[in-house]
C-alpha positions in Angstrom: 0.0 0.0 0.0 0.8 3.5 -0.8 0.6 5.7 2.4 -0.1 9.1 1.2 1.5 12.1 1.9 1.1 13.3 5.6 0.6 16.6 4.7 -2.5 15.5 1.8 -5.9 17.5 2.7 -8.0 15.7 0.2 -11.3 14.8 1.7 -11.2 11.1 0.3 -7.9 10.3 1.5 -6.3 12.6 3.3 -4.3 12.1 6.6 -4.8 16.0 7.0 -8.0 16.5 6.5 -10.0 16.0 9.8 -13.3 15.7 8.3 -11.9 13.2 5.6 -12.7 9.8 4.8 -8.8 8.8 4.9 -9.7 5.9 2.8 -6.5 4.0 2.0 -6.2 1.0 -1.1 -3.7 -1.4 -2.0 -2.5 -2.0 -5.2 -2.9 -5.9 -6.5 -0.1 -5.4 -9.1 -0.9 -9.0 -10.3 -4.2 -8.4 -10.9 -3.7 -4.8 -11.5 -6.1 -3.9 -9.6 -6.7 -1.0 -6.5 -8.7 -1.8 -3.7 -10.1 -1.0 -0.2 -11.9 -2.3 2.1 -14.4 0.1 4.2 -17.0 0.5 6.6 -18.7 3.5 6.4 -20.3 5.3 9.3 -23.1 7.3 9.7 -21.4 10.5 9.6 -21.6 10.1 5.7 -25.1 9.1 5.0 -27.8 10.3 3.2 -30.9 8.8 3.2 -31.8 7.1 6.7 -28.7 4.0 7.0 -27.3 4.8 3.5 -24.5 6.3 2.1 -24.7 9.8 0.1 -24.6 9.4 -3.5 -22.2 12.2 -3.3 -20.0 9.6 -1.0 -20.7 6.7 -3.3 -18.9 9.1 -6.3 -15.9 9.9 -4.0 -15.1 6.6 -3.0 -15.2 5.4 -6.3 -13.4 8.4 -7.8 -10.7 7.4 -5.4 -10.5 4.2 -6.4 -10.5 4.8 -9.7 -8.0 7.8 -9.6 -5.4 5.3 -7.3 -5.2 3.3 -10.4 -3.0 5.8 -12.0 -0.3 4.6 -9.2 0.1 0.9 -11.9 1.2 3.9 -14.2 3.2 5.4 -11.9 1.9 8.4 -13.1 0.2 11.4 -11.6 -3.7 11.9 -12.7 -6.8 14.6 -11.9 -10.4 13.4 -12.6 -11.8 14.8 -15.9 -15.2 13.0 -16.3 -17.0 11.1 -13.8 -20.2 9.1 -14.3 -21.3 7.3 -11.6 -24.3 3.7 -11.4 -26.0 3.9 -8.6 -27.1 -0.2 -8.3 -28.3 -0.5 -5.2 -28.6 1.3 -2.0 -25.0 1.4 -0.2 -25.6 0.9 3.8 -23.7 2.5 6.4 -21.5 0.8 8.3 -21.7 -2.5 5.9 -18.5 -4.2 5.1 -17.6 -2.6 1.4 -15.2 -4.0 -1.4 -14.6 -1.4 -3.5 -12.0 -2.3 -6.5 -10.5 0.6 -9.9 -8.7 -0.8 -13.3 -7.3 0.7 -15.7 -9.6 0.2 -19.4 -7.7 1.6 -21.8 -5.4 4.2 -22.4 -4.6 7.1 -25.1 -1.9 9.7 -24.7 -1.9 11.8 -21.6 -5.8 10.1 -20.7 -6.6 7.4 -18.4 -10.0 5.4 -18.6 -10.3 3.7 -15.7 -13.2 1.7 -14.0 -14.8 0.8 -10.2 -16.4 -0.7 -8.4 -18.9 -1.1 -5.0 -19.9 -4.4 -3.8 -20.8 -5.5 -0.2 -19.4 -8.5 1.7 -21.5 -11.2 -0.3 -20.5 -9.7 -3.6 -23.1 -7.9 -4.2 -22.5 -5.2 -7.0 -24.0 -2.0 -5.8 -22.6 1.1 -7.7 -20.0 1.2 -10.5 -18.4 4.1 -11.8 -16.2 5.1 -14.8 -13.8 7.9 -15.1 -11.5 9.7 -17.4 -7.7 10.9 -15.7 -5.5 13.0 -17.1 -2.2 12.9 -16.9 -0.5 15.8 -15.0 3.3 16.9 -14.3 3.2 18.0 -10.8 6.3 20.3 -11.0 4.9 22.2 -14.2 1.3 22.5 -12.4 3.1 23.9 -9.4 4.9 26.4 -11.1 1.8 27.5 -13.1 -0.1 28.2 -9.9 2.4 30.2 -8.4 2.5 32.0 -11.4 -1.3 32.0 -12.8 -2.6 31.5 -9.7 -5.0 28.5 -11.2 -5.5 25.5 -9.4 -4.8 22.0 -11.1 -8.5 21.4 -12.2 -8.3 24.5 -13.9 -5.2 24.1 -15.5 -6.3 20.7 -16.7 -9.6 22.2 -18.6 -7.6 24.6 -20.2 -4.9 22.6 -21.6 -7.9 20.1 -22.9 -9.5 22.7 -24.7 -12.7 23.0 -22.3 -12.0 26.6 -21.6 
């Protein structure tokens, strides 16, 4: 497993983020394959002993975006587009699994996964990554002042 950086405030994974998830995977390299295992407490529900849907798309952006580690490459989410199967309980024991589909050039299409402890498939999401050089980002903030996201969108072509 990759232990991410102590100093990470993402809200999914984190260490620094006190409201966080902190959700950590491990990378199946045979299998080529990221996954976690979870349970989920109330804090993040939605709907009376479910989980948001807005939860069910982080954890599986997560997943999905971990992926990029097989790569050894750097990524930010571009598209997102998430199932929802079936309802996702709190505090259920969750499988949750990303691959890598294909590839082309700088983007990443990767997929995931949500099933509970019997195998049950209960959301699946897919996701596009792009590719990012983390020094050249950093220097362009400092200069532009634009966060990666937006840095992405314009070197796409969306803006």
């Amino acid at each position: 497993m990759t232990e991410p950086e102590l100093e990470n405030p993402c809200f999914g994974c984190g260490p620094a983020n006190p409201r966080g998830m902190r959700l950590k995977f491990e990378t199946d390299a045979d299998r080529q394959r990221v996954v976690g295992r979870f349970r989920i407490g109330p804090d993040y529900q939605g709907a009376h002993g479910f989980l948001h849907g807005g939860i069910i798309a982080t954890i599986l952006d997560e997943a999905m975006s971990k992926v990029s580690r097989l790569s050894d490459v750097r990524t930010v989410t571009a598209e997102l587009r998430i199932e929802y199967l079936r309802p996702v309980p709190v505090n259920a024991e969750l499988l949750v699994e990303g691959f890598q589909v294909r590839r082309h050039g700088r983007q990443l299409y990767h997929h995931g996964e949500i099933r509970d402890a019997a195998g049950t498939l209960l959301a699946r999401g897919s996701g596009r990554f792009v590719v990012v050089d983390p020094e050249r980002f950093a220097r362009q903030k400092l200069e532009t002042g634009e966060t990666e996201a937006e840095q992405v969108r314009r070197a796409d072509g969306r803006e």
